[in-house]
C-alpha positions in Angstrom: 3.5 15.4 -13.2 3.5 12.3 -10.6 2.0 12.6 -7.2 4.1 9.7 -5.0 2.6 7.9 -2.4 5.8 6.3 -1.4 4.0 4.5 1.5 1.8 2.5 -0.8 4.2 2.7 -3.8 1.7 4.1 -6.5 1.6 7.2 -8.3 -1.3 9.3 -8.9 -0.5 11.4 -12.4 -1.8 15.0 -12.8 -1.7 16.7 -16.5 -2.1 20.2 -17.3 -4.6 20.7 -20.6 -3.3 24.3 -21.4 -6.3 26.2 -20.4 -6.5 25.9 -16.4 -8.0 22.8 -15.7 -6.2 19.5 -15.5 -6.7 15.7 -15.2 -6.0 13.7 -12.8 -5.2 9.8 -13.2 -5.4 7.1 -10.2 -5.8 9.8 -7.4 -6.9 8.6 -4.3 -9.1 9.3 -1.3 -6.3 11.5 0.5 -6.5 13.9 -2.4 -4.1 16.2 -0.2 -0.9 16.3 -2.3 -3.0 16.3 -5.5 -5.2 19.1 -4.8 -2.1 20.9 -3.6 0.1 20.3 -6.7 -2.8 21.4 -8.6 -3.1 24.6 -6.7 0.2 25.6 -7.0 0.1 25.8 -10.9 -3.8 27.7 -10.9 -5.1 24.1 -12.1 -8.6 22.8 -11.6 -8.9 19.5 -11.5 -12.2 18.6 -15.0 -11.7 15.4 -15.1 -10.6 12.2 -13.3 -9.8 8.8 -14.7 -9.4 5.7 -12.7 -7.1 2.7 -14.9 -9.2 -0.3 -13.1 -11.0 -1.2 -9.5 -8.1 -0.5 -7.4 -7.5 -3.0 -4.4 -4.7 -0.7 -2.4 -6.8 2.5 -1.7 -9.9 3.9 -2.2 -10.7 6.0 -5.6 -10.3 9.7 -5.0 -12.6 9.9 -8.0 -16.1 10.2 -5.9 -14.8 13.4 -4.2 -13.1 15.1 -7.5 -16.7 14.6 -8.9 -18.1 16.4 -5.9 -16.0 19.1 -6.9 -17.4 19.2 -10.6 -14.6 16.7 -12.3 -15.7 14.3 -15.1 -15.5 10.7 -14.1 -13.9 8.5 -16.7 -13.5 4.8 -16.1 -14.4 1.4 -17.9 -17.7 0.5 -18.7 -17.0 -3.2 -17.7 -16.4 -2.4 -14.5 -20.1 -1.8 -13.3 -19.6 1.0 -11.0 -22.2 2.3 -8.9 -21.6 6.2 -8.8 -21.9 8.5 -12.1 -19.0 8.3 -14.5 -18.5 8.1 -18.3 -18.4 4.7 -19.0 -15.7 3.5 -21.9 -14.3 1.0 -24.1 -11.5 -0.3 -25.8 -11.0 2.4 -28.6 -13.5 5.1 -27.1 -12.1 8.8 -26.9 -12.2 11.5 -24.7 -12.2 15.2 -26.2 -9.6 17.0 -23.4 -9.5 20.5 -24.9 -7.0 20.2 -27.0 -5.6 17.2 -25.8 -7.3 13.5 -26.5 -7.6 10.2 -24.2 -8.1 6.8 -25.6 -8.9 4.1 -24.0 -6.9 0.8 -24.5 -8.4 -2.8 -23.1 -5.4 -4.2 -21.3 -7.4 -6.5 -19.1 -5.1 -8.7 -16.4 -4.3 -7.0 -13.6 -7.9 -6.6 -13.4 -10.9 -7.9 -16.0 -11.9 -3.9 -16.9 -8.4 -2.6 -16.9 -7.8 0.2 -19.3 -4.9 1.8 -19.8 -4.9 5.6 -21.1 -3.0 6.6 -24.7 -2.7 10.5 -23.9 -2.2 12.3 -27.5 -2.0 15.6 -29.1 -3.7 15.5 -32.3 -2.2 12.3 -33.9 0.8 12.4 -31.9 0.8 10.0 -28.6 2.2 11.4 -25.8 2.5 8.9 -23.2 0.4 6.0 -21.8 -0.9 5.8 -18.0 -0.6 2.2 -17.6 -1.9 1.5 -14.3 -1.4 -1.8 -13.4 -0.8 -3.1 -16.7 3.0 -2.4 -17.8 5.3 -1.0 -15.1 8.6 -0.1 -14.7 10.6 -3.3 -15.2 8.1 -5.5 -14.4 3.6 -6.2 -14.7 1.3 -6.4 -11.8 0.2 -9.1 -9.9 -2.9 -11.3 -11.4 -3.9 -13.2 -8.3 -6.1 -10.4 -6.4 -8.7 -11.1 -8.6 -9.2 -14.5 -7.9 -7.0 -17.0 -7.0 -7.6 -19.5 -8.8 -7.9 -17.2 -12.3 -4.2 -16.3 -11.7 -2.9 -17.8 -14.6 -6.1 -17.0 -16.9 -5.3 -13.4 -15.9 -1.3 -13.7 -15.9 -1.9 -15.1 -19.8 -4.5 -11.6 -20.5 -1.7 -10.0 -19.1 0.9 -10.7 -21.4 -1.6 -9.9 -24.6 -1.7 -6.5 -22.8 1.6 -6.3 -22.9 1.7 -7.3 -26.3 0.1 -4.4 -27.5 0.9 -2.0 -25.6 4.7 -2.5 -27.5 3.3 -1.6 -30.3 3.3 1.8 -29.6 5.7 4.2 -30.9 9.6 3.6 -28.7 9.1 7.4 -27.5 6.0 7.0 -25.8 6.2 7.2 -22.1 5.1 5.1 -19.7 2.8 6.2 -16.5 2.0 3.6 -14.6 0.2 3.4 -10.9 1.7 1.2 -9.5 6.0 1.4 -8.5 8.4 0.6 -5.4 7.1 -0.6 -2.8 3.4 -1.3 -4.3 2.6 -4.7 -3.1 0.9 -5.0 -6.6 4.2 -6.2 -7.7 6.8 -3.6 -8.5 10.8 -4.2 -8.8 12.6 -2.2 -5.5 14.2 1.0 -6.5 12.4 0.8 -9.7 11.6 4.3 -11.6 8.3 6.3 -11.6 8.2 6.3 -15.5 9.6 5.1 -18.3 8.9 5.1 -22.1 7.8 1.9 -24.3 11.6 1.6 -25.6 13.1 1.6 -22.4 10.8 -1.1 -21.4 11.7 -2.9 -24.6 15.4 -3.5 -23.6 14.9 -3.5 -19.8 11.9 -5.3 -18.4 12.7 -8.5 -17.6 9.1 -9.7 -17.8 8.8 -8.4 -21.4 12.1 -10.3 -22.3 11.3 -13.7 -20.5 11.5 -15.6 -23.7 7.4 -15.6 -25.0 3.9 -16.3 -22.9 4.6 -19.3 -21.2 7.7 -18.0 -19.7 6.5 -14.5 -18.7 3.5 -16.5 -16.7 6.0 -18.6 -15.0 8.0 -15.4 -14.1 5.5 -13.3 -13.3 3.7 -16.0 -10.6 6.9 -16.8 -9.5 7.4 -13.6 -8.1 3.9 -13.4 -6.3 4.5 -12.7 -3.0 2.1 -12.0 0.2 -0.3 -9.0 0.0 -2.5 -7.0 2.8 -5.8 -8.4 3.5 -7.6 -5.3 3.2 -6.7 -6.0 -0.9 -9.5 -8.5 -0.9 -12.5 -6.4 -0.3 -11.6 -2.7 -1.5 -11.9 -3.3 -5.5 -15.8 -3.7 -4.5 -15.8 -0.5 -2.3 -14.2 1.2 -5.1 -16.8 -0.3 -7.6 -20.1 0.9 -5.5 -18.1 4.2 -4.6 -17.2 5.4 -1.2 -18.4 7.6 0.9 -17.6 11.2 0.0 -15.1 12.6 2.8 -16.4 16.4 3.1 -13.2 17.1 6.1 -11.2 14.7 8.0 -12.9 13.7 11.4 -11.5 14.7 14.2 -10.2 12.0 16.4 -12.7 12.0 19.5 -10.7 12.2 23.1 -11.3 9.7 24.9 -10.4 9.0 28.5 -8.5 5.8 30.4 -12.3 4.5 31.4 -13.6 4.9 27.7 -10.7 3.3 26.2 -11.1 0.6 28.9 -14.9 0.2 28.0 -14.6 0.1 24.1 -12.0 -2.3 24.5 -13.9 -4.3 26.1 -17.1 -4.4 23.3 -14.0 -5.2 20.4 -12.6 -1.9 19.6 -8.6 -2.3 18.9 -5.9 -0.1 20.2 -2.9 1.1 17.8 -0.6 2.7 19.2 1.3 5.1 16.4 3.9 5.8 18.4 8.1 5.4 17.8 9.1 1.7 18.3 11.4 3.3 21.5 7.9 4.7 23.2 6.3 1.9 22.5 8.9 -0.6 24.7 8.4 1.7 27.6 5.2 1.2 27.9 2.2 0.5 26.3 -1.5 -0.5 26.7 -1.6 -4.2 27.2 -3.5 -6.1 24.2 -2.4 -2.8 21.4 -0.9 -3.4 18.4 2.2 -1.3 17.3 2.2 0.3 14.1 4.5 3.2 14.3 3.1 6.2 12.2 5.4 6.5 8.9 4.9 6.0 5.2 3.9 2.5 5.4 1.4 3.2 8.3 -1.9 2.3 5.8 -0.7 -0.4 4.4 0.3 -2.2 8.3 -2.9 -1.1 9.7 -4.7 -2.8 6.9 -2.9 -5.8 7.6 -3.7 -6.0 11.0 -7.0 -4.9 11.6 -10.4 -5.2 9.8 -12.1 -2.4 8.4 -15.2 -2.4 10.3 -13.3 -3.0 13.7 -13.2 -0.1 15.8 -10.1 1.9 16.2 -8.2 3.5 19.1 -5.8 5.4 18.4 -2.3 6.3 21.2 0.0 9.0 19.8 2.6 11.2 21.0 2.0 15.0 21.4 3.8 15.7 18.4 1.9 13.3 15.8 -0.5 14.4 14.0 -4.1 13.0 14.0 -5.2 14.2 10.4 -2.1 12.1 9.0 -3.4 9.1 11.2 -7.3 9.9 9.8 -6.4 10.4 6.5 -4.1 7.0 6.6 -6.9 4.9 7.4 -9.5 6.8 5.6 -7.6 5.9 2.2 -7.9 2.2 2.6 -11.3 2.4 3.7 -10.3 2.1 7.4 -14.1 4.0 8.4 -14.5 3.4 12.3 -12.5 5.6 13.8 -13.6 5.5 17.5 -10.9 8.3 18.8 -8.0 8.4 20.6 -6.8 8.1 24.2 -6.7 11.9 25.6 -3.3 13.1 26.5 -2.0 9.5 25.7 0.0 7.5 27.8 1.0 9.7 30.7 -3.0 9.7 31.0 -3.5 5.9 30.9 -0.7 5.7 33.7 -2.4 8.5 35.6 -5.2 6.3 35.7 -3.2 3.7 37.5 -3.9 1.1 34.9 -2.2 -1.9 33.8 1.0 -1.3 31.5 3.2 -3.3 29.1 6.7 -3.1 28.1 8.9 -5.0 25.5 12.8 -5.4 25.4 15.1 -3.9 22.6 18.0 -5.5 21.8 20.7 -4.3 19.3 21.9 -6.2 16.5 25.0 -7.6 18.5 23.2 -8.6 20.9 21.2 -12.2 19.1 23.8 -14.7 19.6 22.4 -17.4 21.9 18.7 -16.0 21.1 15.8 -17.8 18.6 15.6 -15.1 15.5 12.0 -14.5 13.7 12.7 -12.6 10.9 9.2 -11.2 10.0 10.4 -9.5 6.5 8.9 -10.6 3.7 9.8 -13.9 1.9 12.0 -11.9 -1.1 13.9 -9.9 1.6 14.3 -12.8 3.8 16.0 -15.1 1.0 18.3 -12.1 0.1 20.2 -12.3 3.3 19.1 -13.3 7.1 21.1 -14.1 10.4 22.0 -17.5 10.3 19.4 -20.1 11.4 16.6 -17.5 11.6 13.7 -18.3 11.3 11.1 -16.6 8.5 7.3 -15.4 9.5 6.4 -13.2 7.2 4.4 -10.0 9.6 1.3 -10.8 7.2 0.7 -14.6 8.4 1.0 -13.3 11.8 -1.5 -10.6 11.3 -3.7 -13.1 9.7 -3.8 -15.2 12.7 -0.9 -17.8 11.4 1.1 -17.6 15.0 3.9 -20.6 15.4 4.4 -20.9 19.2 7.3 -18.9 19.9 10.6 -19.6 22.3 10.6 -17.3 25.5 13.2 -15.0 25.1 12.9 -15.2 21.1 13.9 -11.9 19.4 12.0 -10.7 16.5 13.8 -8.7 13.5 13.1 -6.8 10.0 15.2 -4.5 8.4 14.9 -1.4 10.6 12.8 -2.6 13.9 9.0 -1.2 13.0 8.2 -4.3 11.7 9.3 -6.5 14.5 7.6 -4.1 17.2 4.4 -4.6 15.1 5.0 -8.5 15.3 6.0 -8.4 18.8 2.7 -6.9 19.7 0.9 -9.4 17.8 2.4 -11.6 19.5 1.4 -10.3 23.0 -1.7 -10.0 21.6 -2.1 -13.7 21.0 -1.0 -15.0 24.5 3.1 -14.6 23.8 4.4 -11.9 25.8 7.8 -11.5 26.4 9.9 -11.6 23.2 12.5 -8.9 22.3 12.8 -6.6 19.2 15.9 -6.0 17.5 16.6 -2.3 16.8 18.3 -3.1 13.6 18.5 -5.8 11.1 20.2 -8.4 9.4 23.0 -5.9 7.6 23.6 -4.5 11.0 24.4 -7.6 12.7 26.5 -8.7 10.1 28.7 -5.2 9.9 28.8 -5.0 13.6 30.2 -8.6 13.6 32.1 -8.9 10.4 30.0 -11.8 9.2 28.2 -13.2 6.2 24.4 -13.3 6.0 22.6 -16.5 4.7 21.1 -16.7 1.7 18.2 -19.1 0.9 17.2 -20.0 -2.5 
């Protein structure tokens, strides 16, 4: 059965083996809805199987080992914790079920994707980051400049896994919404025929045109991606329970501040506007909260967290714990009605509507893909990534910053701030919205 973490787009796969226990394939650290889905069909989780060094979250494998599950990964991929190395070809006896190993090296060097069969009869295929649905991962996260090398391993990966029976199904990791490349909307699962006639990759017309179309469509990915395939190959840190967020009053948050801890403030976009700490960065606490926090923030910076009374601060711990986010410093006590209490300094940004632009400069901080779909007219594109990473064009006074919904835009806005350029707007809304309000067309770029 999948397990959907539909903030970072990938699905962790769980398999009953007939006699109580189960495996478990691409879990991560928050092994919450796992352990759960497990539970609720008197599974134990035996063994655990990881397709390749994963560079969106950190392996829940370490902790199902703690538990007594059997590690299985690929020998090429040098990890530091104990696990049952294999190869291209190698098998795994399941009880009564069998897992072979298949080399499918591009998304990664030691990928491996996972041929589940019964007896002679294959089953399905976890595929990891190899084939997905519609579409193949990216090849750059690696290195850069080995993108092509990769994209090129990629396609012989592709190549054989075709030549499975058309019934097989497919079980890949990664799906909407992973920035590891997945088609929006796309499917969970598929099976090797449906692939056949639908992905587009597969049917670009031989190697040289699937590399083109597959680098084509690389777009911008979190920074955190760059260092967590290496945390994942030494093995984290075993997380025994969720730390507590520590309370912290107005004069800590002051001090730490101060010494380079970071405040995020989780809160609704609306809350935020009212009033916030000056120099916080918004990242409203939803599905895509991980992925935004590792954006914006390095790991071993020191985090403050501002939340409303009704968010909950395991969801925030467990968030950043599954990217590898470690330095959880606390959280202001009794949030913001203490920091005003305190009689401290406090922000505030406009919101506009969607009606409201004309006259305005528009930053549309969507991604590039989104952007060219359809944008206000003579907006602007800055991707929320380059401004995270420090690429800040000097921005108009008065300029109003967009996305799709507004969480984006309040992140950027914040940024902004951040960097020495207060006083934009946010627009509650996006480009559909201003076009339906108005009865007018969107641009679109090629």
């Amino acid at each position: 059965m999948p397990v959907v973490d539909d903030g970072l787009g990938n699905t962790a796969w769980l398999v009953a083996l007939g006699d109580g226990r189960a495996l478990a394939v691409d879990a991560s650290r928050d092994l919450r809805a796992v352990l759960s889905a497990a539970g609720r069909r008197g599974l134990s989780i035996a063994f655990v199987a990881d397709t390749h060094l994963h560079a969106d979250f950190v392996t829940g494998a370490v902790d199902l080992a703690a538990g007594g599950a059997r590690v299985l990964a690929s020998a090429a991929g040098g990890r530091l914790f104990p696990h049952t190395g294999l190869r291209d070809g190698d098998e795994v006896d399941l009880g009564g079920l069998t897992l072979r190993a298949l080399g499918t090296p591009g998304h990664t060097d030691e990928h491996l994707s996972f041929l589940l069969l019964d007896g002679r009869r294959p089953l399905g295929v976890f595929t990891g980051g190899s084939l997905i649905v519609g579409s193949a991962a990216r090849t750059d996260l690696v290195d850069p400049d080995r993108t092509e090398e990769l994209a090129r391993a990629q396609w012989r990966s592709l190549q054989r896994l075709v030549t499975l029976p058309d019934e097989v199904l497919v079980w890949p990791t990664h799906g909407a919404g992973s920035f590891c490349s997945a088609p929006p909307g796309a499917a969970r699962s598929s099976s090797i025929g449906g692939e056949k006639i639908g992905n587009a990759l597969l049917n670009a017309g031989g190697e040289d045109a699937f590399v083109s179309a597959l680098l084509a469509g690389l777009g911008a990915y979190p920074a955190y991606f760059g260092h967590l395939g290496e945390v994942n190959r030494r093995g984290p840190r075993p997380v025994r329970s969720v730390p507590a967020l520590a309370a912290l009053t107005a004069d800590q948050v002051v001090a730490a501040v101060e010494v380079g801890a970071v405040v995020i403030d989780v809160r609704p976009v609306a809350a935020f506007a009212a009033g916030h700490i000056p120099g916080a960065v918004s990242i409203p606490l939803r599905a895509a909260f991980a992925t935004w926090l590792g954006w914006t923030t390095h790991p071993g910076t020191p985090l403050i967290f501002v939340r409303d009374a009704e968010q909950d601060a395991e969801e925030i711990a467990w968030q950043a714990l599954k990217i590898g986010f470690e330095q959880l410093a606390g959280e202001l006590d009794s949030g913001m009605p203490a920091w005003r209490s305190a009689g401290l300094p406090v922000s505030s940004t406009s919101l506009l509507s969607a009606a409201a632009l004309e006259g305005r400069t528009v930053i549309d901080v969507r991604q590039r893909s989104e952007y060219v779909a359809g944008h206000v007219p003579d907006a602007s594109n800055v991707e929320l990534g380059r401004l995270a990473e420090g690429d800040v064009p000097p921005v108009a006074a008065g300029a109003a910053v967009m996305c799709g919904h507004g969480e984006r835009a309040m992140t950027a806005a914040s940024l902004l701030e951040r960097g020495g350029q207060p006083g934009v707007a946010v627009v509650v809304g996006g480009p559909e919205d201003w076009a339906r309000d108005g009865r007018r067309a969107l641009a679109v770029s090629s």
